[in-house]
C-alpha positions as CSV (number, residue, x, y, z in Angstrom):
1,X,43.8,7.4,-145.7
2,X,40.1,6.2,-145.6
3,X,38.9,2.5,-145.7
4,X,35.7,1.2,-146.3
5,X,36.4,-1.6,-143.7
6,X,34.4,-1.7,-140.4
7,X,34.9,-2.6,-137.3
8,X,34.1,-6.1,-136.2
9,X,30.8,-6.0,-134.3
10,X,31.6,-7.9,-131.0
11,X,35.2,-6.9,-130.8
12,X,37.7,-3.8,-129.6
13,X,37.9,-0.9,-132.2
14,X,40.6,-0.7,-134.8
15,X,43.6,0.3,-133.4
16,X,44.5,3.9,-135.9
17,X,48.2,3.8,-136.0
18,X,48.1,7.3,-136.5
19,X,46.8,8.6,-133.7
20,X,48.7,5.9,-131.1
21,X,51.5,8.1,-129.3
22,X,54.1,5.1,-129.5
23,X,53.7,5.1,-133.4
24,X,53.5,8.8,-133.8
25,X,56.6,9.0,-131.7
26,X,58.6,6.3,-133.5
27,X,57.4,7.9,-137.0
28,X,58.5,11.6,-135.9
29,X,62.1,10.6,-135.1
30,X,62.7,8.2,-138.0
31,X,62.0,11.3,-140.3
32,X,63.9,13.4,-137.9
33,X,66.6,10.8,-138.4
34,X,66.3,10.2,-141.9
35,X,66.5,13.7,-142.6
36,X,70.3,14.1,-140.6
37,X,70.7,11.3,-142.4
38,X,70.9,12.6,-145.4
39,X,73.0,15.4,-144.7
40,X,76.1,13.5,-143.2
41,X,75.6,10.7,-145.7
42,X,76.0,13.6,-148.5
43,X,79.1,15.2,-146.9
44,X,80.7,12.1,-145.8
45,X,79.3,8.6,-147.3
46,X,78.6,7.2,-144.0
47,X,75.8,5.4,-142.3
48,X,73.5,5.5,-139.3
49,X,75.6,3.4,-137.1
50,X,78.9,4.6,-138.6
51,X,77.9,8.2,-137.4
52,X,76.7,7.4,-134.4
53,X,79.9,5.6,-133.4
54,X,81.8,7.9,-134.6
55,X,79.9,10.8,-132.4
56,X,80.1,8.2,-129.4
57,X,83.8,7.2,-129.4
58,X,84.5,11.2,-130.1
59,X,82.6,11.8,-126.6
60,X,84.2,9.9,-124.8
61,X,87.7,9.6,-126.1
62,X,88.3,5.9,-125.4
63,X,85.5,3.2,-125.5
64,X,84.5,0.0,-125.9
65,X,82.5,-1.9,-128.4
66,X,79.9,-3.1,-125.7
67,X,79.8,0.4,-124.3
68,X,79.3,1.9,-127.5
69,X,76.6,-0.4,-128.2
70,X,74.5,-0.1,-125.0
71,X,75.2,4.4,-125.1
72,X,73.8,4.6,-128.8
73,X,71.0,1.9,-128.4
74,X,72.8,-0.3,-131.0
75,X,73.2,-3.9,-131.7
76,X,76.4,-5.1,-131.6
77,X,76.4,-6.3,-134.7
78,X,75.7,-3.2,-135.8
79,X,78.9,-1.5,-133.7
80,X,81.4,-4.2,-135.3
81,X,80.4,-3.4,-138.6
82,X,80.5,0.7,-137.7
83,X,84.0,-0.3,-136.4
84,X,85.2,-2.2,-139.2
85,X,84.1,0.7,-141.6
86,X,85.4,3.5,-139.4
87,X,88.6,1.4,-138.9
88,X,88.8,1.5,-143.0
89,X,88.9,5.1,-143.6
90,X,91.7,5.3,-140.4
91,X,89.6,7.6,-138.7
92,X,89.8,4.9,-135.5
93,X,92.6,2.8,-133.9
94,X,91.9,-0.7,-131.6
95,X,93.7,-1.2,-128.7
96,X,93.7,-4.9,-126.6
97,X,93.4,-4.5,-123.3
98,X,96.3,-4.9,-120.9
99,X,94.1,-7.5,-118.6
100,X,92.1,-8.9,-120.6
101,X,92.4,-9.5,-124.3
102,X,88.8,-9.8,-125.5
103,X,88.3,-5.9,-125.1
104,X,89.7,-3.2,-127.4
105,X,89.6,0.0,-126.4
106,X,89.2,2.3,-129.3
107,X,90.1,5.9,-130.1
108,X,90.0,8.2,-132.8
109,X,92.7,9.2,-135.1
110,X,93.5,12.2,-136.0
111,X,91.6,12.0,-138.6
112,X,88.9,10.6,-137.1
113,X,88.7,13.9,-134.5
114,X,88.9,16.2,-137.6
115,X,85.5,14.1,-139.1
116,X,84.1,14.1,-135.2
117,X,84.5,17.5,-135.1
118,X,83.2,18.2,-138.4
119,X,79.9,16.3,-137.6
120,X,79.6,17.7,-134.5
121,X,79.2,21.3,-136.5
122,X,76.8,19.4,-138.7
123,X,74.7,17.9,-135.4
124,X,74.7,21.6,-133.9
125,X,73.6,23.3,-137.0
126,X,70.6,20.9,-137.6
127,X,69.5,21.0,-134.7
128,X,69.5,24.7,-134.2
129,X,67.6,24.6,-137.8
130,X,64.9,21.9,-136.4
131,X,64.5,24.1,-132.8
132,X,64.1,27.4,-134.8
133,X,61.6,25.2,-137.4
134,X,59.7,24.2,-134.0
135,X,59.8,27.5,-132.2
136,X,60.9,27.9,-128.6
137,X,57.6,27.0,-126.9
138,X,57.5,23.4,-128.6
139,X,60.8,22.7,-128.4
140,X,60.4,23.4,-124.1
141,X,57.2,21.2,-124.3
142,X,59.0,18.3,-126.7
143,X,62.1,18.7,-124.5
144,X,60.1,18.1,-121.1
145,X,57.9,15.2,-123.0
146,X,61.2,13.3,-123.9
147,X,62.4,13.5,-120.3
148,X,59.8,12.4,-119.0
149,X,59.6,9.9,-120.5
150,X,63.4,9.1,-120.3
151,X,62.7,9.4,-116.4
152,X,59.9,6.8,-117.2
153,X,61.7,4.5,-119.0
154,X,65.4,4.9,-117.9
155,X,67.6,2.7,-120.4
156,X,68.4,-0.8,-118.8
């Protein structure tokens, strides 16, 4: 993409998007994303946050809204309306709390594991397809990048 614009004389340079690591980091996994995307929304109808709750409530077995939101970097908003969805096809059950009734612990069906189980094939074989796509030596580099940073910038 070229521009005929030019920098201003007495200020900072242009900031290129494409060549700030923040950007290229949030553009590589949004395709990344986008392209799983696509393949459970093909085989199953469902979206971002509906798969990801779905994978997070199949790892643990019994979870709460909260903790599914702050495990999968969600909004709440987002979770309840995940829940609500995954509640319609009966792949989940809600349970109250015995002590307090604000908190519903929730669980798949059965289901629900047989769908968890059947994106956990899908999850395994893209990602064996993107590591084989990288090569081993990048995907040892981007591995120890991403923890890195994770040990950087531990989630709050």
């Amino acid at each position: 993409m070229s521009s005929s614009r030019k920098p201003p004389e007495d200020g900072p340079e242009p900031l290129a998007l494409e060549g700030f690591l923040p950007y290229r980091l949030a553009r590589a996994a949004e395709h990344v994303s986008r392209e799983f995307a696509q393949i459970y929304r093909e085989r199953n109808g469902m979206t971002r946050p509906e798969w990801r709750t779905l994978a997070t409530i199949g790892q643990f077995n019994t979870i709460t809204a909260t903790a599914i939101g702050q495990h999968s970097s969600m909004h709440k908003t987002k979770v309840s309306r995940a829940i609500r969805a995954l509640e319609e096809r009966g792949w989940i059950t809600r349970r109250a709390d015995e002590t307090d009734r604000r908190i519903e612990h929730i669980e798949l069906t059965r289901d629900g594991r047989q769908n968890y189980m059947e994106l956990v094939q899908l999850a395994r074989s893209y990602e064996a397809r993107l590591k084989a796509a990288l090569g081993g030596t990048a995907t040892n580099e981007l591995e120890a990048g991403i923890r890195a940073i994770e040990i950087k910038f531990p989630k709050p």
